[in-house]
C-alpha positions in Angstrom: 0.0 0.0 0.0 3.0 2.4 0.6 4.1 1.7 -3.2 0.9 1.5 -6.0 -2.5 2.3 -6.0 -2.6 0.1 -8.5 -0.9 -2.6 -6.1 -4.3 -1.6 -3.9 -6.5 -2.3 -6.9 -4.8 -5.8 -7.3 -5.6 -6.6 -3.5 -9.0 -6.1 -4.2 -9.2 -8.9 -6.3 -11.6 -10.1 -8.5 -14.5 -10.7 -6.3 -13.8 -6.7 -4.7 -16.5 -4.4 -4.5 -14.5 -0.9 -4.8 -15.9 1.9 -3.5 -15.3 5.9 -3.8 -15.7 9.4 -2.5 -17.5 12.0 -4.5 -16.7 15.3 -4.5 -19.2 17.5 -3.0 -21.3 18.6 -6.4 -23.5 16.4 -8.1 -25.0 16.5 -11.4 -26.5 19.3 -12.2 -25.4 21.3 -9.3 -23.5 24.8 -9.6 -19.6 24.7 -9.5 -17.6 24.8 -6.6 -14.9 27.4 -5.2 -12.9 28.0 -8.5 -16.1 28.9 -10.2 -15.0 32.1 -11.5 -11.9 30.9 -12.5 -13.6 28.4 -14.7 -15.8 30.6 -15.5 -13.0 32.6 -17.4 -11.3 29.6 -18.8 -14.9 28.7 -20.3 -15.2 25.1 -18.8 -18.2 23.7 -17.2 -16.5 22.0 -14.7 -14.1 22.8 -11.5 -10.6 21.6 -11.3 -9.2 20.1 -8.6 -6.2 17.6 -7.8 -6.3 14.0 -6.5 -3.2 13.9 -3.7 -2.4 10.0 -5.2 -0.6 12.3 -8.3 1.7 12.9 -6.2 2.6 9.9 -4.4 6.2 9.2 -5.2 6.6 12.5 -4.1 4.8 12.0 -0.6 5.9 8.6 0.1 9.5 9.4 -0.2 9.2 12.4 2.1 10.1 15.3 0.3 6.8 16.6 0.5 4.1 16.1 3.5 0.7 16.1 3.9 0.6 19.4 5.1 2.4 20.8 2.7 0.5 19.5 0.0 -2.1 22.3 -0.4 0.3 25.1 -0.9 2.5 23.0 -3.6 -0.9 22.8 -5.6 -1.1 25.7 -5.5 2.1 27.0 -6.3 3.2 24.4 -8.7 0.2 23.8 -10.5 -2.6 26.9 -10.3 -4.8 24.4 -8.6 -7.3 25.5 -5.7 -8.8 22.0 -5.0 -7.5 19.2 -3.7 -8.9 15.6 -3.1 -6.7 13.5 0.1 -5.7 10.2 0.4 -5.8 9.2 4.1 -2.6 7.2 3.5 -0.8 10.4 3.7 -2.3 10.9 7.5 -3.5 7.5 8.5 -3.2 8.9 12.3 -4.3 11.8 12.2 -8.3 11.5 12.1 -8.6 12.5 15.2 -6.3 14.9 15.8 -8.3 18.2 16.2 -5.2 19.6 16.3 -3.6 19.1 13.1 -7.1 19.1 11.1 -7.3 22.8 12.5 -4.0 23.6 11.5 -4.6 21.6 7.8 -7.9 23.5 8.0 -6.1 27.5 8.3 -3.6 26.5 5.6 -6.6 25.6 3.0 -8.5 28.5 4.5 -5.2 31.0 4.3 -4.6 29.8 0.5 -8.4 29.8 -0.7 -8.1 26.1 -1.6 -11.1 24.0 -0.9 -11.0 20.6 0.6 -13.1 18.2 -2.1 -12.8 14.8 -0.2 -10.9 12.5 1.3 -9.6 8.9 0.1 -10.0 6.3 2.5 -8.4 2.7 2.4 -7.4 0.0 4.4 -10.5 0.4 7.2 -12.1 -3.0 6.4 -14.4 -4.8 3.8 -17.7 -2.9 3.8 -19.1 -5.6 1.4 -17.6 -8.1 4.1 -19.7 -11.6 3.6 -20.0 -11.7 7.4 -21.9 -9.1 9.0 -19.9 -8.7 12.2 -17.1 -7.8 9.8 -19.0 -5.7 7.9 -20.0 -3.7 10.6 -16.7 -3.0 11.8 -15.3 -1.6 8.8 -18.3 0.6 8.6 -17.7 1.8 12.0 -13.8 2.0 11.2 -15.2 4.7 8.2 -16.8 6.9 11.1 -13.8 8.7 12.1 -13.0 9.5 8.4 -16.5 10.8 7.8 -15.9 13.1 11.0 -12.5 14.6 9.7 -14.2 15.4 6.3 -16.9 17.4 7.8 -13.9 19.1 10.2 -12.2 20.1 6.7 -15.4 21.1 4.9 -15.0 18.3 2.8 -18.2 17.4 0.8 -17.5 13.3 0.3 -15.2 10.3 1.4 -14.1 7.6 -1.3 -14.7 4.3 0.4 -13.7 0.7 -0.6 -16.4 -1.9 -0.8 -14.2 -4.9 -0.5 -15.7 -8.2 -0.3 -15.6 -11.7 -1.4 -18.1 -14.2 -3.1 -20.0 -14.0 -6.0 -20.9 -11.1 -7.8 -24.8 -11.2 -6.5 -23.3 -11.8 -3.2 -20.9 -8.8 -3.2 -23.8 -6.7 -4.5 -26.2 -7.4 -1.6 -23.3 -6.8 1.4 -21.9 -3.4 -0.6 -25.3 -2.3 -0.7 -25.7 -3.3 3.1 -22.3 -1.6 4.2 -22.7 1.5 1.8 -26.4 2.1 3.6 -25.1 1.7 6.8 -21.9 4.4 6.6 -23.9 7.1 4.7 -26.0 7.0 7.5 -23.9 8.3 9.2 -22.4 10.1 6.5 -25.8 11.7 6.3 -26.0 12.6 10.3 -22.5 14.9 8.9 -23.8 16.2 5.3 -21.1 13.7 4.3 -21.4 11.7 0.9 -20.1 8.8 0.6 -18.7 7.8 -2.9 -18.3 4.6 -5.2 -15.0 5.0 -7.5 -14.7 1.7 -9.7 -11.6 0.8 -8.3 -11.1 -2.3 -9.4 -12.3 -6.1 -9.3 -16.0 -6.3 -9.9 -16.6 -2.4 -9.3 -14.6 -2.1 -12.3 -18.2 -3.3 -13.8 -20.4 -0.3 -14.9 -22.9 -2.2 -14.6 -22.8 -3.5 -11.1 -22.0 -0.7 -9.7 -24.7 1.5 -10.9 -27.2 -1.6 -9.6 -25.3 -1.8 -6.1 -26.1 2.2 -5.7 -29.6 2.0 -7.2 -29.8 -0.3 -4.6 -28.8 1.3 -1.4 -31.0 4.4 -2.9 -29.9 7.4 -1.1 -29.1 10.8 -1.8 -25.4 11.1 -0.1 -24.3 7.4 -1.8 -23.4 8.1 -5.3 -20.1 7.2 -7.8 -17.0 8.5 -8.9 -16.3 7.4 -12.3 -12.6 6.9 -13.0 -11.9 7.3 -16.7 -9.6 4.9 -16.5 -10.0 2.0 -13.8 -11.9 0.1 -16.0 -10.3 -3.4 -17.0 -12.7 -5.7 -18.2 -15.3 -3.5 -19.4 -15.6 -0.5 -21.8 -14.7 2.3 -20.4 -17.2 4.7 -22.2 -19.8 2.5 -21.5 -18.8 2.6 -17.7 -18.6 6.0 -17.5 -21.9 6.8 -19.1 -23.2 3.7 -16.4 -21.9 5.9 -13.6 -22.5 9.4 -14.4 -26.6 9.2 -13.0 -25.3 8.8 -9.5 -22.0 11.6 -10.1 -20.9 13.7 -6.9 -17.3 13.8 -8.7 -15.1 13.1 -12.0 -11.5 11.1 -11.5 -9.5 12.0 -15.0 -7.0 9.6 -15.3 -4.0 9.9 -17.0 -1.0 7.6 -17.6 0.3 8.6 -21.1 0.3 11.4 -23.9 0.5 11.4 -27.2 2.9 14.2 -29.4 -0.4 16.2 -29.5 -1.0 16.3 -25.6 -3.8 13.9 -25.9 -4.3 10.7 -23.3 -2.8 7.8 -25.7 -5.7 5.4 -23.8 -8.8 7.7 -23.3 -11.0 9.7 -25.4 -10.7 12.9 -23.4 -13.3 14.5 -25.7 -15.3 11.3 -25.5 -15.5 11.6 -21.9 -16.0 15.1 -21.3 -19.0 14.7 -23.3 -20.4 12.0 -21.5 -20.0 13.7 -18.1 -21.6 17.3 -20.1 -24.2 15.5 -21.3 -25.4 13.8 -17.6 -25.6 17.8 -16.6 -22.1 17.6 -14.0 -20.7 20.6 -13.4 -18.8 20.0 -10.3 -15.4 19.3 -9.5 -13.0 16.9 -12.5 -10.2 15.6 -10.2 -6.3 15.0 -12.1 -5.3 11.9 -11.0 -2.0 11.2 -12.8 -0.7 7.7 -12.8 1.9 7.5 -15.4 5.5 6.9 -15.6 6.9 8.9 -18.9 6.7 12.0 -17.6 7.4 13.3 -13.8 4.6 14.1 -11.4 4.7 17.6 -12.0 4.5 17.4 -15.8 2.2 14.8 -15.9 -0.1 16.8 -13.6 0.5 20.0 -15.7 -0.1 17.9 -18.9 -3.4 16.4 -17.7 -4.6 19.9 -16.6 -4.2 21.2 -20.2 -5.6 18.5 -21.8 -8.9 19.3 -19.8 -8.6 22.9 -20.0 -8.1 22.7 -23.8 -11.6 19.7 -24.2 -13.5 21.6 -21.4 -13.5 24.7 -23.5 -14.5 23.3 -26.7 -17.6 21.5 -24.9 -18.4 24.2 -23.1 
């Protein structure tokens, strides 16, 4: 887990149910803080930055979780970012370094989107005793959002059995947590994140089925393995709080080698989402940095001709 997302997505296994956090605008909805900035730019969406683009970075220490909203900032124009709870696994609870994380974000005019959240348990665990723990493990995490002004946490649905089975614990855990998200004005978001949540499909039935307003998707351009990835995204996009643009690779025209950017800006236009697109760089040809900057051209130049 300290390495590869993608490591993560490979632990999930083929029997996973993944889960994610959407940011805090749904379809439909006006844009977030950056609005203006958009508004000037001509795109009908919000930036903002997933914190995994910048693992490498973070995991080798020369740049800390606290730091990471003024590096967005600085480096890449960016005034929203979307954490991954890896980066401060103990720090949930600490009032004292949330308010601290909270006055830098605050200082900057950078709005907390979400937050990422792994390695708590299976919330489509088989057993129910299981199942309940990792929901209860997700409380603390829905708790620090609301501290940040976060809108959403990204949850996994891990579980095991068939794919029906799966379904009907996700759909049991995911009720259970936004619940509680609900008690915060916390969403709690579906990413397909591998295994079978990497199945439009399934996913869209697992959140028709827990049916409530916080619990909705974050389609990922790009984690879809099995399945086509248009087709996944236009599965998803009914039950949008937020947009993951993946990245890995660019062409000589500054295009995604793998992914349709125009495609899939159309898809999420067309479902009526103007909230928050998140970067989520993954590749390995170019640094973080550029790979970030590359990625937030490529939408800036698409969003613009859509919008």
């Amino acid at each position: 887990m300290a390495t590869s997302r993608r490591t993560f997505l490979k632990y999930l296994g083929a029997g996973a149910a993944g889960v994610a956090l959407a940011p805090y605008y749904g379809c439909g909805s006006p844009g977030g803080a950056g609005a203006e900035d958009n508004a000037e730019a001509n795109l009908f969406f919000d930036i903002s930055l997933a914190q995994w683009s910048l693992n490498r970075t973070l995991f080798s220490g020369k740049l800390t979780h606290m730091e990471f909203p003024e590096y967005t900032v600085k480096q890449f124009d960016i005034h929203a970012v979307e954490y991954v709870n890896q980066f401060f696994k103990d720090k949930a609870n600490d009032k004292a370094y949330l308010s601290e994380l909270l006055q830098r974000t605050d200082d900057l005019g950078v709005k907390n989107v979400l937050i990422m959240v792994d390695g708590e348990g299976n919330l489509g665990a088989a057993d129910e005793a299981e199942r309940i723990t990792a929901v209860e493990n997700h409380y603390k995490w829905v708790e620090a959002a609301k501290f940040l002004g976060c809108h959403a946490i990204r949850v996994n649905a891990a579980g095991d059995g068939t794919p029906e089975e799966v379904k009907a614990a996700a759909i049991d855990g995911l009720s259970r947590l936004s619940d509680f998200g609900a008690q915060h004005d916390i969403n709690v978001i579906v990413e397909n994140h591998g295994g079978i949540s990497s199945h439009g499909d399934w996913l869209s039935a697992v959140l028709a089925g827990v049916g409530k307003d916080n619990c909705g998707s974050l389609p990922d351009f790009g984690n879809f393995y099995e399945y086509d990835r248009y087709q996944g995204v236009i599965d998803l996009m009914p039950f949008a709080k937020g947009v993951s643009a993946k990245a890995n690779v660019f062409d000589e025209n500054g295009n995604e080698a793998n992914i349709d950017y125009e495609r899939m800006l159309r898809i999420v236009k067309d479902a009526g989402y103007n909230g928050y697109v998140g970067i989520e760089y993954e590749g390995d040809a170019l640094s973080e940095n550029e790979g970030i900057l590359a990625t937030k051209r490529l939408l800036e130049r698409v969003g613009a001709t859509l919008s």
